[in-house]
C-alpha positions, 0 to 999 in steps of 0.5 A, a space after each residue: 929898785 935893782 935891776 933884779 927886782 925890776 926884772 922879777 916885775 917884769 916877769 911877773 907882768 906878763 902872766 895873769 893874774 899878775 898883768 893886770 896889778 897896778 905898778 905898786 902892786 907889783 913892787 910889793 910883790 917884787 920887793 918881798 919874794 923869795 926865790 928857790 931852786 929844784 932839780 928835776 924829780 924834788 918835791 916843792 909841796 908836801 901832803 898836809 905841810 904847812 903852807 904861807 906863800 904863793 908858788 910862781 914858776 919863773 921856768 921849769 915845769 910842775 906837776 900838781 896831784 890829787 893826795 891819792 896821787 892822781 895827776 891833777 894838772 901840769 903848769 909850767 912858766 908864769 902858771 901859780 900853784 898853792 893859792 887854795 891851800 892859802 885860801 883855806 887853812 895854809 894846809 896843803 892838800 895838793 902836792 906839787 913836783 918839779 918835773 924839770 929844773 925848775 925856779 919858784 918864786 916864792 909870795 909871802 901870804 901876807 902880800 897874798 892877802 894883801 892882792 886879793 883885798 886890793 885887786 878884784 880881778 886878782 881875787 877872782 882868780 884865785 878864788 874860783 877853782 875853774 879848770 885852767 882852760 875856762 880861766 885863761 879863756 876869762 882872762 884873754 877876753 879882758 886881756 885883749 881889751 886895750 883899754 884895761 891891758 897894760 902896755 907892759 905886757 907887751 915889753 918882752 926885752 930890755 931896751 939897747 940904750 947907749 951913750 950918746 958920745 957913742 958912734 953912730 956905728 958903734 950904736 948901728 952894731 948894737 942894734 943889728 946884735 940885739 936885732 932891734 930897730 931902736 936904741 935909747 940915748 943916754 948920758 950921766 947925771 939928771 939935768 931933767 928929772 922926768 927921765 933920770 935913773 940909777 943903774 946897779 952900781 947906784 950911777 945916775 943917767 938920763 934918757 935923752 933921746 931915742 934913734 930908730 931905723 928910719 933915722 938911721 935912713 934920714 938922719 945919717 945916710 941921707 945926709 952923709 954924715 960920717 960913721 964916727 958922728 956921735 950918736 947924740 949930734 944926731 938925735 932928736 931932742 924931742 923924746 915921747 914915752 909912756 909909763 908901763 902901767 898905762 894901757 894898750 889904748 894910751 900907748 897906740 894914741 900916743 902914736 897916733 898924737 905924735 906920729 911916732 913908731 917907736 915908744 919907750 915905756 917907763 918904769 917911773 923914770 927908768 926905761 924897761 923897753 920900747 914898744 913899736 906901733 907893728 907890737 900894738 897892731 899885732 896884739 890888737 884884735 877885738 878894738 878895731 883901734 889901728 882900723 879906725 886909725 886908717 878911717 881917720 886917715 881917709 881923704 874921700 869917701 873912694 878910700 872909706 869904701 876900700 876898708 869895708 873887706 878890713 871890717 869883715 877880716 876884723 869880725 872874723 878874727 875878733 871871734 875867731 880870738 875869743 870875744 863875746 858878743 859885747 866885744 864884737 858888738 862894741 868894736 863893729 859900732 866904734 867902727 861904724 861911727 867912725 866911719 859916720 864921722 869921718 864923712 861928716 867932716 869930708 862933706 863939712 870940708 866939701 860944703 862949708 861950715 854948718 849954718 846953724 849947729 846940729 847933731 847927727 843921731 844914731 838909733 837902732 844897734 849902733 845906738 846900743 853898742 849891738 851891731 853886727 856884720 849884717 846891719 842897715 843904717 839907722 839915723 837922722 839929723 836934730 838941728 838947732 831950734 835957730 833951723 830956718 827950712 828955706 835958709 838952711 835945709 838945702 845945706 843939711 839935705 846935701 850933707 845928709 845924702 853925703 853921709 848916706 851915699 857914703 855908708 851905703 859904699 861902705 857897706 852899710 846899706 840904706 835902711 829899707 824903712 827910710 829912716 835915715 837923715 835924707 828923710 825930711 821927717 827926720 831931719 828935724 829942730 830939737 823942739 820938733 824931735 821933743 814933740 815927737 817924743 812926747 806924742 808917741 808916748 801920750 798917744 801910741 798907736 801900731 805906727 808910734 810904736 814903730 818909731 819908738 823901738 827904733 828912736 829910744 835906742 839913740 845916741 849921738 856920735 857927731 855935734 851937739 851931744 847935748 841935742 841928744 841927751 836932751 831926748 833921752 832925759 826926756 824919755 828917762 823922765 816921761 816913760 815910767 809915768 805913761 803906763 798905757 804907752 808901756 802897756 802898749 809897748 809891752 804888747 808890740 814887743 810880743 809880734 816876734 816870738 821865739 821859735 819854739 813849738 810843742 815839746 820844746 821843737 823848733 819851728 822853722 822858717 817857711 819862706 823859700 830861700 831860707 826854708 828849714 832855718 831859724 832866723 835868730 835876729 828875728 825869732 831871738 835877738 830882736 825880740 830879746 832887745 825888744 822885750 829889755 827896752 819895755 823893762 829899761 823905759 819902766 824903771 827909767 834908765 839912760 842907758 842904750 846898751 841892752 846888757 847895761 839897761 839889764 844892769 840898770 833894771 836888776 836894780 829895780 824891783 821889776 823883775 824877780 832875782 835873778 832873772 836879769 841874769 837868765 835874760 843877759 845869758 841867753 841874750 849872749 848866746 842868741 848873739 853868739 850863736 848868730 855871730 858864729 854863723 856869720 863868720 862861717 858864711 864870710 869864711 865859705 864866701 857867702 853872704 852872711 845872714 841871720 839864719 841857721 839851720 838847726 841840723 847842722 847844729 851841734 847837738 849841745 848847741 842846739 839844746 842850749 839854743 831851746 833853753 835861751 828861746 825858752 827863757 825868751 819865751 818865759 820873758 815875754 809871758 810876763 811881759 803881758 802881766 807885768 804891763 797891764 792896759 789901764 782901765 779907763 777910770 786909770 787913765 783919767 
């Protein structure tokens, strides 16, 4: 590909919907556009002519009206225009002028097509005609997920690339000129295919390797050596890179891997840019990923302590960013295991090797993927069936109250009911945690209950993973054919109910200091996730997460079409509107809670609230009908 193409892909990659097309796809484009120049004031789209392309602003800006000649929107660079004309009858019914000197690419329909059928994300976002806002709004909560952005659209410039014959000098001017802070080796021909490319007059070269500032320091200055050494005497031979269609997440842990700050990104063998570890550190936002880098990186459970603000600063730029409430969820849970599992290898390197192999189990939210600012700690140990108390138990306690200890310093306080691994009740052999499974499902009484809506949201997060999934295949396989432990259960998750009284008013909490507020973990959220577990353990579902286990359940015949959906909508709206609240606490320097108060709600908040209370509400009446006690002659 010439350097012209590349540099329209490149382009292309950095807007949406284009950033999230494969490197194929691209190409495709690239290889069939047809590029046009407008002067300020010319029409580029008429009322009812023809239309068999796509409209990309590579620069410039563009009015599109309404045929009366109403103003319909403003675009301007990377923005697309004439994909609903395409998606109709190739009339075009919204004329488009170039208020700026303006260049348009040109995408020929059937490489259109060809997007929509090959790209769901793509088609998704020239299908639905949303107000440009809400779109972008769409796009930037899949952008900023690291896992699925491409380390392309983080590429905003060529990359300096010299010839290795060149002087250091000469290579320290190039960079200062470019203001870069590295510069790609190159020499002529291809010893090593992996790293070969043509230029534009059709001459072949190699990347050889890379030199940055730091080498600079240590590679020249430090070791005197002259300014007219040539610049491949000093390089590495050890060259890291990544291909521009690999994501955000690959490119940071490459880094991480290799204890690398710079990365050169390839298109296939031709470098397209160098990214460095401070472009991926401020791009991320909602994974948490460079945090819990810096938990790993911790020696002691002092220095686990002093990152605790760093997670309430990533909470409130997460939100502040866009994220829903799955995002903030998912991030905040990846953080607290992490810094669980990094205090399970400081006590394993403080106590020795474990005596007998073990799984260190969460439950609750972190379980879920649900936690939030304002958690407890939930967890316990299920210990190898070789578990010999008198023997080992000593070794397991101690690593238990090194873990606890920890995440309490860490702030994530010990949990007020005990549950925890520092409970002998709960650090137990796989064929006692088994037995009690079993039991709360045959036999449930108030406090079986209890310990099945903490313990059936579980997963490991250290160890023999398998001690787990051991359990949940258990309860995946015992719950749906235990009626009266569904029935049981069904009626434990009716205690917390929304706040709502006659004509749909709220009903405020009366306890003192949180007088005139609505709890909504307690009133909405709890019981929403309460309600969602009895429906999972029904239809025997794996999963923990409470948007997943919705997923899982509208595939069942369980509930009516479509009320999964209503239960997933005012599931994230109860979680958003507790989030929110939360970072105004932090933002005001007060304690975060769950509680709001609904005066200082806005009014189309506030409406919205009653409406996910009323669909909670609704949900918990058919709860009771849908889970009857059995009969006695039933249960026999």
């Amino acid at each position: 590909m010439d350097v012209e193409l590349l540099e329209i892909r490149q382009h292309m990659g950095q807007f949406p919907p284009f950033d999230g097309l494969s490197d194929e796809l691209l190409d495709a484009i690239a290889e069939h556009v047809q590029v046009r120049y407008y002067k300020t004031g010319s029409d580029i789209l008429k009322f009812d002519d023809m239309l068999k392309e796509l409209c990309y602003i590579r620069s410039g800006a563009v009015e599109v009206y309404r045929r009366q000649g109403e103003l319909y929107n403003r675009l301007g660079e990377g923005d697309i225009f004439g994909h609903f004309s395409l998606l109709r009858n190739h009339k075009v019914r919204l004329p488009a002028k170039a208020i700026e000197d303006t260049l348009i690419y040109f995408i020929p329909n059937a490489i259109f097509q060809r997007l929509c059928e090959e790209d769901d994300d793509f088609a998704d976002f020239v299908e639905l005609e949303r107000p440009r806002l809400e779109t972008a709004a769409e796009q930037q909560k899949k952008s900023n997920d690291m896992m699925v952005t491409r380390i392309r659209k983080l590429v905003t410039r060529y990359p300096v690339m010299v010839e290795s014959t060149a002087s250091v000098q000469e290579v320290a001017n190039q960079i200062s000129d470019a203001q870069a802070s590295a510069a790609l080796v190159i020499d002529e021909g291809s010893s090593n295919p992996r790293y070969s490319f043509q230029d534009s007059e059709g001459k072949t070269w190699q990347v050889c390797g890379i030199l940055t500032d730091s080498d600079f320091r240590t590679r020249v200055v430090a070791e005197g050596l002259s300014p007219q050494t040539a610049i491949g005497d000093v390089i590495s031979e050890r060259l890291i890179t990544i291909q521009s269609d690999a994501s955000v997440y690959e490119a940071m842990l490459t880094m991480l891997r290799n204890n690398v700050h710079h990365l050169p990104v390839m298109y296939r063998q031709r470098p397209v840019g160098v990214v460095h570890l401070s472009d991926i550190i401020r791009y991320e936002t909602h994974s948490g990923l460079y945090l819990v880098s810096n938990i790993f990186n911790q020696s002691s459970a002092q220095g686990l302590a002093k990152l605790a603000p760093d997670v309430s600063a990533a909470f409130v730029r997460m939100v502040q960013e866009g994220a829903n409430s799955q995002m903030v969820g998912s991030a905040l849970s990846t953080i607290g295991r992490s810094f669980t599992r990094r205090l399970l290898e400081l006590a394993e390197e403080a106590l020795g090797p474990p005596p007998v192999p073990y799984c260190f189990m969460v439950n609750g939210s972190m379980a879920r993927n649900e936690q939030s600012i304002v958690t407890d700690q939930d967890n316990a140990l299920i210990l190898s069936d070789d578990f010999n108390p008198d023997e080992h138990d000593e070794y397991f306690q101690a690593l238990a109250a090194f873990v606890s200890d920890g995440l309490d310093t860490c702030g994530y306080t010990y949990c007020k009911g005990n549950v925890m691994a520092t409970n002998r009740q709960w650090r137990q052999p796989l064929h006692v945690w088994k037995g009690y499974f079993q039991d709360w499902m045959s036999n449930p009484t108030p406090e079986r209950l209890l310990h099945s809506s903490i313990f059936f949201d579980l997963d490991s997060i250290y160890g023999e993973d398998v001690y787990v999934e051991t359990l949940q295949d258990l309860i995946a396989h015992t719950a749906p054919k235990s009626p009266l432990f569904l029935a049981a259960m069904a009626r434990n998750a009716l205690n917390r109910t929304p706040p709502l009284g006659f004509f749909r008013t709220f009903v405020m909490e009366k306890d003192g200091k949180h007088n005139n507020s609505i709890n909504l973990k307690r009133r909405g959220t709890a019981p929403m996730v309460d309600l969602i577990r009895v429906h999972a353990l029904a239809c025997g579902s794996k999963a923990q997460n409470s948007f997943q286990r919705l997923s899982d359940i509208s595939n069942t015949q369980l509930l009516a079409a479509g009320v999964s959906d209503k239960l997933s909508y005012a599931l994230e709206f109860l979680c958003m509107s507790r989030i929110r609240h939360q970072v105004i606490d932090l933002q005001e320097d007060r304690i975060p809670d769950n509680n709001i108060e609904p005066e200082n709600v806005e009014d189309s908040e506030r409406h919205t609230l009653k409406d996910a209370f009323q669909v909670l509400n609704n949900a918990q009446k058919f709860l009771k009908f849908r889970y009857p006690i059995p009969t006695q002659r039933q249960g026999r």
